[in-house]
N, C-alpha and C positions, 0 to 999 in steps of 0.2 A: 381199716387203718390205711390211709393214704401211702403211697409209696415214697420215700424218702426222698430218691434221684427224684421223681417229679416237682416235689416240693422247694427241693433244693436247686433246681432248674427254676422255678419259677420268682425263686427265690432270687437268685442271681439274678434276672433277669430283668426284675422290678428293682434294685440298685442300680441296675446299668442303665435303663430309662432316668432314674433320678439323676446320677452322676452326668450323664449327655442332657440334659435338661439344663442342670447347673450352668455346664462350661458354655453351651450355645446359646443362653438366652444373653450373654452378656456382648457376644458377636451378632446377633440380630438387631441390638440394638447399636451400635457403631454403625453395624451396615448401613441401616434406615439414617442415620444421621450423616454417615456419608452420602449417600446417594440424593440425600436433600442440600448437600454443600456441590453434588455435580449439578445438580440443577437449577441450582441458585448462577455459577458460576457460567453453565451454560444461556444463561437469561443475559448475564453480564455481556458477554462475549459476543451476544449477537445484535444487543443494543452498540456495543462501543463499533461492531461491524458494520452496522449502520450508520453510524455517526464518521463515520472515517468516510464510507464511500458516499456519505453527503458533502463531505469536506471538502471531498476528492474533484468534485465536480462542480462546487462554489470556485475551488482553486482553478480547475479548468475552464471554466465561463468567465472569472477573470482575466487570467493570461490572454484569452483571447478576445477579449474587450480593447484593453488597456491599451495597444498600438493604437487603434481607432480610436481612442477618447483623448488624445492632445490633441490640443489646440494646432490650428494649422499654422500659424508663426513657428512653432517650434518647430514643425515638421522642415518646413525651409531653413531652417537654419542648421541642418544635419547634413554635415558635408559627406562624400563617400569616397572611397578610391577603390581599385581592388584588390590591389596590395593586402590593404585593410583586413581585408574577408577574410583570406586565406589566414594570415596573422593570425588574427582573433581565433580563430576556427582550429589553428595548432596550437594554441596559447590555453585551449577549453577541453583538446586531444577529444577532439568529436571529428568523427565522418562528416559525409559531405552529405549524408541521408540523415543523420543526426542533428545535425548543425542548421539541415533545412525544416526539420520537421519544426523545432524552436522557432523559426521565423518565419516557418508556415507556409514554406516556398517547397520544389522538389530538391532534390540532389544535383540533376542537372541545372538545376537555374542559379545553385552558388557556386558550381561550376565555371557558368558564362560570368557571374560577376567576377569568380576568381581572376580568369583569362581577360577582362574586359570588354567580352564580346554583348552584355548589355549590364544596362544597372535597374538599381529595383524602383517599381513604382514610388510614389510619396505612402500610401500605408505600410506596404513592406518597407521602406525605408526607415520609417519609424519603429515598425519592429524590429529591423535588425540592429537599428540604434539601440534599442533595449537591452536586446539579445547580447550586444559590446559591453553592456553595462554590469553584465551577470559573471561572478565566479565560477570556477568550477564546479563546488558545490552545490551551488542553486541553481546553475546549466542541467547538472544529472539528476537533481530533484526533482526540475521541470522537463525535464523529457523525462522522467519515469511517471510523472503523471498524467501529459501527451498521453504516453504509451499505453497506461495502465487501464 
């Protein structure tokens, strides 16, 4: 005759496999459905990641086209002062490293425009005619894409 406590150990013991069977088959499958929503999401995330840092540098290959592709009548017809510079340049609350990076120039050199100690070529001219043209907003859009 079999001994009781062993039976009744084994006994107990084949409930508690059934009952943890119960409750975790319904958490393994959540998991797997989860883990299939990170991986979907992570697929997403690295295409949209891509698509931004293509963006990124359509937008940067632009900006730095676009002074160069007017026509050269317009370019003579952008008057400049120095005054000006400075203006614009506190009017956008950008540095002088800032301010130059947008028009492609150094920091020192919208310095000298500032002071009047030179003015800018006819392409940077027409950059910084641009660059007068831009709000704030679209100032620090475009230099965080410069920078980026």
């Amino acid at each position: 005759m079999p001994d009781v406590a062993s039976v009744l150990r084994g006994e107990i013991s084949r409930l508690a496999r059934k009952e943890t069977r119960q409750l975790v088959e319904p958490v393994k499958k959540q998991n797997a459905e989860l883990r299939r929503t990170v991986s979907a999401l992570k697929k997403e995330v690295a295409t949209l990641r891509h698509q931004v840092g293509f963006l990124q540098q359509q937008e940067k290959r632009r900006l730095e086209e676009a002074p160069a592709g007017k026509p050269e009548k317009a370019q003579k017809a952008i008057r400049f002062a120095p005054r000006w510079v400075k203006a614009d340049r506190e009017r956008l609350g950008l540095s002088a490293k800032d301010y130059g990076a947008l028009v492609g120039v150094s920091a020192l050199t919208i310095y000298s425009w500032e002071a009047g100690k030179s003015k800018p070529r006819k392409e940077k001219l027409a950059a910084w005619a641009e660059v007068r043209a831009l709000g704030k907003r679209e100032a620090k859009r475009r230099l965080e894409l410069l920078q980026g």
